[in-house]
Each structure stands twice: as structure tokens, then as C-alpha cells.
C-alpha positions as CSV (number, residue, x, y, z in Angstrom):
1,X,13.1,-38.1,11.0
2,X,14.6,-40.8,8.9
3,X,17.7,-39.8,6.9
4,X,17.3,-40.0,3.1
5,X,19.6,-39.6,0.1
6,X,17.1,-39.1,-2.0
7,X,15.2,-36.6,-0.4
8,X,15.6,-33.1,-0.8
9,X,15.2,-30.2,1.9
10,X,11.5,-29.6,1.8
11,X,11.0,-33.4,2.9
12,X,12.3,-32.3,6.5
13,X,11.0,-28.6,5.9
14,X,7.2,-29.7,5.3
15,X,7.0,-31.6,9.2
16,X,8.4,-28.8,10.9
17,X,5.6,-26.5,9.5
18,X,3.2,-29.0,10.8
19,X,4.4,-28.6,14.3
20,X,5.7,-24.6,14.8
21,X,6.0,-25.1,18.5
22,X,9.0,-27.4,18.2
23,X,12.4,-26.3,19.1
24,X,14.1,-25.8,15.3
25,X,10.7,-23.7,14.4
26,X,10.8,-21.5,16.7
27,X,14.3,-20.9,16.7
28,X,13.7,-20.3,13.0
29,X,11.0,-17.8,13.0
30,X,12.8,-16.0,15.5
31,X,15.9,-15.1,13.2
32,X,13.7,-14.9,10.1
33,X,11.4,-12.3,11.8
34,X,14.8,-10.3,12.9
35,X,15.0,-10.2,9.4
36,X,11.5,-9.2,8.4
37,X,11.8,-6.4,10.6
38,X,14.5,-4.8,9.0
39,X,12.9,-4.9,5.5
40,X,9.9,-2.2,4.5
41,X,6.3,-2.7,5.4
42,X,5.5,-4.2,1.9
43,X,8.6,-5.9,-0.5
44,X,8.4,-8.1,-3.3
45,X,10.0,-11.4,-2.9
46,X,11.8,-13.6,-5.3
47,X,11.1,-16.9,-4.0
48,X,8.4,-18.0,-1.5
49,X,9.0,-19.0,1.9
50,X,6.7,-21.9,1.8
51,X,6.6,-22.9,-1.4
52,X,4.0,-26.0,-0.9
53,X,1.8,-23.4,0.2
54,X,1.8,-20.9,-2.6
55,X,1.2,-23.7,-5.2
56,X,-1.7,-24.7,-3.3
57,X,-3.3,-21.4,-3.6
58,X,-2.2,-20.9,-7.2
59,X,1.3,-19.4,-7.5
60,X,3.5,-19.9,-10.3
61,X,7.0,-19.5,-10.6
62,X,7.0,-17.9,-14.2
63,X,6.4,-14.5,-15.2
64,X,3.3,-12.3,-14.6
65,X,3.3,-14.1,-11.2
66,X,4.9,-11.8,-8.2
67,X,4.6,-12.5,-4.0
68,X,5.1,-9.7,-1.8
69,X,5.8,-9.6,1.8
70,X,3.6,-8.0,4.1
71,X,4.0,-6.8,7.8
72,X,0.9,-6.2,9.8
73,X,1.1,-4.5,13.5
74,X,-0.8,-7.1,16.2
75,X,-3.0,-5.8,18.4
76,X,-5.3,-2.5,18.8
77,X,-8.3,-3.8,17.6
78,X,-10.6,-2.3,20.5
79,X,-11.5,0.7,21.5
80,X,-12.6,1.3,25.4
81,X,-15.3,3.7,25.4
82,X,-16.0,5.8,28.1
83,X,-20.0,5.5,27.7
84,X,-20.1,1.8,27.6
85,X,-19.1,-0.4,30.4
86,X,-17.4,-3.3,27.9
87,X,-15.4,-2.6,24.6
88,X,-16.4,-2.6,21.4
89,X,-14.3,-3.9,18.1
90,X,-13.1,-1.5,15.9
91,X,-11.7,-3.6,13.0
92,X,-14.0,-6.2,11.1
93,X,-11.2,-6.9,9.1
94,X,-8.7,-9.8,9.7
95,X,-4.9,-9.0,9.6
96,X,-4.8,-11.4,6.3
97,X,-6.9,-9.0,5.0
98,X,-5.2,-5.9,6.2
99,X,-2.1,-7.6,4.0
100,X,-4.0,-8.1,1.0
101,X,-4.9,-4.6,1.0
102,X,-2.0,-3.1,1.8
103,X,-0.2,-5.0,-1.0
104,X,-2.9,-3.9,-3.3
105,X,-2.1,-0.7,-2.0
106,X,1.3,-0.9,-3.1
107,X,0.8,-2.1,-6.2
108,X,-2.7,-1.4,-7.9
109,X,-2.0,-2.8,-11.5
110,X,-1.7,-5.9,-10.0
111,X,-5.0,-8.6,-8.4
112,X,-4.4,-10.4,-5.6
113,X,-5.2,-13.8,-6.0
114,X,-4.8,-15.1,-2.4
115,X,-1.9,-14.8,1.2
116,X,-0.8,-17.2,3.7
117,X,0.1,-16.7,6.7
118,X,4.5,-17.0,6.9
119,X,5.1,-15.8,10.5
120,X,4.4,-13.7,13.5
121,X,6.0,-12.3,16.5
122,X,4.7,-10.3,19.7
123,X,4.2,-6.8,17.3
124,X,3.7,-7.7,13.9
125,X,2.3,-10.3,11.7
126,X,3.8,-11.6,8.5
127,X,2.1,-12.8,5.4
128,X,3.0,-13.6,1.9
129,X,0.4,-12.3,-0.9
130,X,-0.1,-14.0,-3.8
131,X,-0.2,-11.3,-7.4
132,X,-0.7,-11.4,-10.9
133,X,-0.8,-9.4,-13.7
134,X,-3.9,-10.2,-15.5
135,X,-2.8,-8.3,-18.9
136,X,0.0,-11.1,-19.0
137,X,-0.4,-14.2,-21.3
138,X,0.5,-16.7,-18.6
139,X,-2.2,-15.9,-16.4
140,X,-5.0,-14.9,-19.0
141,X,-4.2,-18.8,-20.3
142,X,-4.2,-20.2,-17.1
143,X,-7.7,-21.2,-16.7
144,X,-7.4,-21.7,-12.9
145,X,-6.1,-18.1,-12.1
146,X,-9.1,-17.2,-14.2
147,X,-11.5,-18.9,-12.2
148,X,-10.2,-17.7,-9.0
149,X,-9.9,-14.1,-9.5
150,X,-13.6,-14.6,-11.3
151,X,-14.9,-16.4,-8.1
152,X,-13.1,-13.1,-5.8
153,X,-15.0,-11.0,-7.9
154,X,-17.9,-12.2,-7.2
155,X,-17.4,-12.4,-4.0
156,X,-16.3,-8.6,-3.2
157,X,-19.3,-7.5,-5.6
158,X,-21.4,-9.6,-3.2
159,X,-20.0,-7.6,-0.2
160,X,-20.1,-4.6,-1.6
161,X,-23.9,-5.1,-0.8
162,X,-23.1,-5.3,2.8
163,X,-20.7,-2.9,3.7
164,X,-18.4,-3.6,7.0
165,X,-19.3,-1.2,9.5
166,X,-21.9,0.8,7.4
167,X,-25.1,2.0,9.5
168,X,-27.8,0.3,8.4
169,X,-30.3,3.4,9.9
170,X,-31.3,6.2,7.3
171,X,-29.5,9.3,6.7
172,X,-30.9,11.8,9.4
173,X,-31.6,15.6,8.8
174,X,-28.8,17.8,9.1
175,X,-27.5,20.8,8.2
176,X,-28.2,20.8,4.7
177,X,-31.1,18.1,4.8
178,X,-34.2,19.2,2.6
179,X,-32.2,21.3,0.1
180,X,-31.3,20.7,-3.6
């Protein structure tokens, strides 16, 4: 990197989220995940840790805009089952998901308009969630927001079709199959 006096900290932050198997990047995620560790499962956060990437996806540093950290355990996503010789999945979900829910979760007033992915370590993954307040007139003027929870809208009612991991047999006769 070229030194600069005119360049401010994210002009040497930027590359080294580019490449985060260099040296300084991992050295970093390693204290900063210390330190996600120590906080609760889901915490709202003043400032975001990549800020390029939350004002790609739509946040705003003014009010009615909020990010929340989210920590999501790794691993035990299959289930060995005695029956069957190989295993079978039990989530459908992604982890980014699993955050976006669990921040929902944690805060229902709010929508969540989109997460990135911040850091991971060998239990947990780390994301930041993007919310809003929809009642709040700095997101109900911002025509962007608008469009984005409209199109996530769609999208979930779309799904909602399709349910993950529903049966797609018929009911079968059971106990109290035939009765009114």
C-alpha cells in the first residue's frame, strides 16, 4: 500500500477485506471475535463494522435505521440416522438466515432489510443485520427501503407456498381422522 495524506482509514481498511487470509486480517478477526464472544447472542450496535457494506445494502446512519449483531453456532447441521447408511440435512436454512431470524426474534417491531456476513471463528458465525422501523418518516420517504422490503415481501409470500421441509404427501388417517 502507498502512503497517503489524504486518505482516510477505510482506504487501507477496504483491501484488507478483499484478502481475509492475510496476516493483519486474521490477526484482526481473532481479537474482534474474543470480543464478540463476550457480548450476548443478539446486541444492537452503534456503528457498523464494514461500513461500505451496509450502505451497499441500504443502511443509513440516521434515525429509524438500527444494526444488530448476531452470533450463530457452526456446525450440527446433520443428523446420522440409524436406518439410513448416509446422513441426511436437517437445516435448509443458511446461518445468514438463522441471524436474520433471530434478530427478528429479538426485536419484532422492527423489518429486516438485509445481513452481511462480519466474521467467523471455529464455533460461531458473526453477522451484522440490517433494521428499520417502517413507522419512521426516514424510511417510509426513502423510496429505496420501500422497494426493498416490498421486493422481501414478495418474496417470503412466494415461499410461504413452498414451505422448507413441509411433506408434500397427504395427511394420513389417524387417531381422530374421519371425525368432525
Amino acid at each position: 500500500l502507498l502512503l497517503n495524506s489524504e486518505m482516510g482509514v477505510w482506504e487501507y481498511m477496504l483491501p484488507l477485506w478483499k484478502v481475509k487470509q492475510s496476516d493483519n486480517m486474521r490477526y484482526l478477526l481473532f481479537v474482534e471475535n474474543w470480543n464478540y464472544q463476550q457480548r450476548p447472542r443478539v446486541q444492537r450496535v452503534v456503528r457498523p463494522k464494514r461500513p461500505d457494506k451496509a450502505k451497499e445494502l441500504g443502511f443509513q446512519a440516521k434515525p429509524g435505521y438500527y444494526l444488530y449483531h448476531v452470533r450463530v453456532r457452526r456446525g450440527g447441521r446433520r443428523k446420522v440416522t440409524p436406518a439410513l447408511v448416509n446422513n441426511e440435512a436437517r437445516g435448509q436454512k443458511s446461518h445468514q438466515v438463522l441471524a436474520e431470524i433471530r434478530a427478528h426474534r429479538h426485536v419484532k417491531t422492527l423489518k429486516v432489510v438485509d445481513s452481511y456476513w462480519i466474521s467467523q471463528d471455529g464455533t460461531y458465525k458473526y453477522y451484522e443485520v440490517i433494521m428499520v422501523d417502517q413507522g419512521h418518516d426516514n424510511v417510509r420517504s426513502n423510496r429505496e427501503i420501500t422497494a426493498i422490503l416490498a421486493r422481501r415481501r414478495r418474496e417470503r409470500t412466494a415461499a410461504a407456498g413452498r414451505m422448507i421441509g413441509a411433506s408434500l404427501s397427504p395427511p394420513r388417517p389417524g387417531r381422530r381422522w374421519g371425525r368432525a
